[in-house]
C-alpha positions in Angstrom: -25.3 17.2 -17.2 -28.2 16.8 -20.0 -28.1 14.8 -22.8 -27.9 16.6 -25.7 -31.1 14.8 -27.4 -34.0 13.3 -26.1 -33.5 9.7 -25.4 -35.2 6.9 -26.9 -37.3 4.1 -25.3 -36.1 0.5 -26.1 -36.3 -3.6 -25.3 -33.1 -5.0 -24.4 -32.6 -7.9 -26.4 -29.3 -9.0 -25.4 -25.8 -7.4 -24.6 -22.8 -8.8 -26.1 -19.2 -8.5 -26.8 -19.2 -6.2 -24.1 -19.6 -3.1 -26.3 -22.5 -4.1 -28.4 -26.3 -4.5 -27.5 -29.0 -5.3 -29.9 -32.7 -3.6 -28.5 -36.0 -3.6 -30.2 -37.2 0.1 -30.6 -41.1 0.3 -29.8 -41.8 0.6 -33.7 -40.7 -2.8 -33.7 -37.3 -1.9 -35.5 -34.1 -3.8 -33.9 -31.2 -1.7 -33.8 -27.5 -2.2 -32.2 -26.4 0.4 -29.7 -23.3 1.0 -28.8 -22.9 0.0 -24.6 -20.0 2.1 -23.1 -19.8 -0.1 -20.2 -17.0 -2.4 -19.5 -18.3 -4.1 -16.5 -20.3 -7.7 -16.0 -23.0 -5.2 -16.0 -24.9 -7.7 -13.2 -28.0 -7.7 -12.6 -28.7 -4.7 -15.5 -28.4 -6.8 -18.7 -31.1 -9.3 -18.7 -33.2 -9.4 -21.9 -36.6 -7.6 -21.4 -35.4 -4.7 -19.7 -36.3 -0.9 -20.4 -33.4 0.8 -22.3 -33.2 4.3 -22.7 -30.8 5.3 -26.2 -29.2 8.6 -27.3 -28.7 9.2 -30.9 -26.5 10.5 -32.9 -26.0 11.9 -37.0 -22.1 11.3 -37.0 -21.1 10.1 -39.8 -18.3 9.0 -38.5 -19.9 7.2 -35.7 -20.3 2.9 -36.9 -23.4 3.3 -34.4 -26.1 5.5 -34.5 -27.7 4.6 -30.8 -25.6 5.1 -27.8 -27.2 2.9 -24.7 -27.3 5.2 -21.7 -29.4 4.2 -18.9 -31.7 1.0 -18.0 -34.6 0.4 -16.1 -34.0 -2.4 -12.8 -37.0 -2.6 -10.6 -38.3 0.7 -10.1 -35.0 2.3 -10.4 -33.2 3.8 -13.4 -29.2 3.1 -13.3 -26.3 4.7 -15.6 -25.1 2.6 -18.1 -22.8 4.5 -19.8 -19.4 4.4 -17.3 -18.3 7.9 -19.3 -20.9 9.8 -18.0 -19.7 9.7 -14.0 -16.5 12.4 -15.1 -18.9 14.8 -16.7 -21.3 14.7 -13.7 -18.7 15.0 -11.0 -16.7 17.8 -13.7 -20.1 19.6 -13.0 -20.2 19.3 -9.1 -17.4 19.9 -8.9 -17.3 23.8 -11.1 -20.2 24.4 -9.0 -18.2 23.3 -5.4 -20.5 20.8 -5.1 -18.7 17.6 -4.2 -18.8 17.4 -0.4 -15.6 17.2 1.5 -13.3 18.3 -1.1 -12.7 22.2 -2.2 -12.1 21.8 -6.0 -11.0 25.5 -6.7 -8.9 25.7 -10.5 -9.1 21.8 -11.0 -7.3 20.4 -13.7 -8.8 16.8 -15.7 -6.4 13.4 -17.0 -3.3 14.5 -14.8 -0.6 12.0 -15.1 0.1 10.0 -12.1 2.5 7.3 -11.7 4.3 5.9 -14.6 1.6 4.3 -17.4 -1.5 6.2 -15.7 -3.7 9.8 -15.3 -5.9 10.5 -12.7 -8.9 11.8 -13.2 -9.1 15.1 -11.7 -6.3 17.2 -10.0 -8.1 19.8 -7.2 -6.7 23.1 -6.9 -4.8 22.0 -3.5 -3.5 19.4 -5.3 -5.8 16.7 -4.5 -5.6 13.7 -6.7 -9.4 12.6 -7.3 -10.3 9.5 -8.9 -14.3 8.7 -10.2 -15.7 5.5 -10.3 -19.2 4.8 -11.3 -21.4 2.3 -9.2 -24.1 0.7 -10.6 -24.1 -2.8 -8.8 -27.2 -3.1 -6.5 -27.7 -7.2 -5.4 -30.0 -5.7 -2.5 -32.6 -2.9 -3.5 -34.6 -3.3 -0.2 -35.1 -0.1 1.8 -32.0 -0.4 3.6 -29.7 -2.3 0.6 -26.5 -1.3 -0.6 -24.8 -0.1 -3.5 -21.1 -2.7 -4.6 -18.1 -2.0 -6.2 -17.2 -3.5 -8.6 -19.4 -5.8 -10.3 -16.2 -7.7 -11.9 -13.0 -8.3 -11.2 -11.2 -5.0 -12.0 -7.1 -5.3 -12.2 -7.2 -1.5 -13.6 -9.1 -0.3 -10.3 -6.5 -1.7 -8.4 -3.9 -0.3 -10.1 -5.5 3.0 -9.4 -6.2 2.1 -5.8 -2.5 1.2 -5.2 -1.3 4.5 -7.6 -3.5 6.7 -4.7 -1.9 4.9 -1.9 1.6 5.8 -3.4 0.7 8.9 -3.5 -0.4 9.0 0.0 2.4 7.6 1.4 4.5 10.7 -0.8 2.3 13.3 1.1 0.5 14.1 -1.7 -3.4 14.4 -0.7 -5.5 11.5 -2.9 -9.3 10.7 -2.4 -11.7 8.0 -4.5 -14.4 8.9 -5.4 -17.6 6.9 -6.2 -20.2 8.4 -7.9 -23.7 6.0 -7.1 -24.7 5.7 -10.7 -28.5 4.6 -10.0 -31.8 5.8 -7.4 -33.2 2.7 -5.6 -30.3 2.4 -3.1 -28.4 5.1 -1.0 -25.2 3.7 0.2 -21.9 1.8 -1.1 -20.3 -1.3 0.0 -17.3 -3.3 -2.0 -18.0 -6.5 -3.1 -15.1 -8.2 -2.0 -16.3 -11.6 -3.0 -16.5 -10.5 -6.4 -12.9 -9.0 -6.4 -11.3 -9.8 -3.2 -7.8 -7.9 -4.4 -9.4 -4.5 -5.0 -11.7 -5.0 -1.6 -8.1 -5.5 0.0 -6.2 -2.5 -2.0 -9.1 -0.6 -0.9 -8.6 -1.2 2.9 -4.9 -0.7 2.2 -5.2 2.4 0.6 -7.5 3.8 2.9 -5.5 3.0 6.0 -2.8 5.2 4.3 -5.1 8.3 4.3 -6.8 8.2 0.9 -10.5 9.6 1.6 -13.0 7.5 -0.1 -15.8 9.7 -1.0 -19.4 9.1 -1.7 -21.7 11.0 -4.3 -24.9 10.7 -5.1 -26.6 11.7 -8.1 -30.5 12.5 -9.6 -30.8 10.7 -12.9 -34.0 11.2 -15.4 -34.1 10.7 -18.8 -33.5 14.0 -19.3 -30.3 14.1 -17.4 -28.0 13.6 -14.1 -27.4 15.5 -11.6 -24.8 15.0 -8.4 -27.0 15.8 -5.3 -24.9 15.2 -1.9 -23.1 12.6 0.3 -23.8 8.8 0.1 -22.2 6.7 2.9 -19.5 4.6 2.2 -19.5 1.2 4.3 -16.9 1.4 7.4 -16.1 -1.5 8.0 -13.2 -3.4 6.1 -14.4 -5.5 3.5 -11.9 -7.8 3.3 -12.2 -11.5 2.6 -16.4 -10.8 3.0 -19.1 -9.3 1.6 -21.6 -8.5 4.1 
């Protein structure tokens, strides 16, 4: 996907009520963008840091910036949590998601009782994205983590996909690695120990879990190919 403008340098100043984010354009103007992120957001929030903003004329819009990615180290990392559909949508129209065959897929199909999935393959594949941006190692060979909170509504999907495996129905997780300084995923199962063990669970009942990388630049993202996913069961340890 591109961005549909050119995005705009900024200063992070601080990141607050988990939507909002004031940054310091480099004329010196402070602005508040609008962070579509509901995560912790660890270790990608601290004041100081490169910000890179979309904007926008909507007048309907409170917000006029939209905070999409930030610099960490010497890596860039998607902010904006929305953006992981519309770059696996992409891989997927161009049969680009390794280990599935999306033929006519269909997007926010029901599943279960109070819930959608996110994509429904053409062989009926029930495919669900999440976007990683957790790194707590970015050393040559550190790891990507998921989640970077604790995330009941993760779980819910995670247990949803293991009903559905259970039913025969084919259901595979997805996580797209929303930055470029690492090149693998763990779970964090010390920050959420429940969704480390629903993931376990769900994958011992058949869901794939599915790794996808992606090139990101300011001018936009890109899925590229497989990124290992840890395993070994996380349970009870991060490792």
């Amino acid at each position: 996907m591109e961005f549909t403008r050119p995005l705009i340098r900024a200063k992070l100043l601080r990141r607050y009520k988990r939507f909002l984010a004031d940054m310091e354009m480099d004329s010196g103007e402070v602005i508040t963008a609008h962070c579509a992120n509901p995560g912790s957001m660890l270790g990608m929030n601290a004041p100081g840091l490169t910000c890179w903003l979309e904007g926008n004329d909507d007048p309907k819009r409170k917000l006029r910036w939209s905070w999409k990615l930030v610099e960490v180290g010497e890596g860039l990392v998607v902010v904006d949590t929305a953006i992981a559909n519309r770059v696996v949508g992409e891989a997927l129209r161009a049969d680009a998601v390794p280990g599935v065959s999306a033929g006519e897929f269909r997007a926010e199909v029901k599943m279960g009782q109070n819930s959608r999935v996110d994509f429904q393959l053409g062989d009926g594949t029930l495919l669900e994205v999440k976007s990683v941006t957790l790194a707590r190692d970015t050393s040559h060979d550190g790891w990507a983590e998921f989640p970077d909170s604790v995330t009941a509504r993760g779980t819910k999907h995670l247990l949803e996909l293991t009903e559905a495996a259970r039913q025969g129905r084919p259901a595979a997780m997805l996580y797209l690695l929303a930055r470029n300084d690492v090149h693998r995923i763990r779970i964090a199962a010390d920050i959420d120990p429940t969704y480390a063990q629903a993931f376990d669970i769900a994958r011992a009942a058949g869901v794939r879990m599915l790794g996808l990388g992606c090139q990101i630049s300011t001018t936009g993202i890109h899925a590229t190919g497989a990124v290992l996913i840890d395993p070994a069961p996380q349970t009870g340890k991060s490792r």
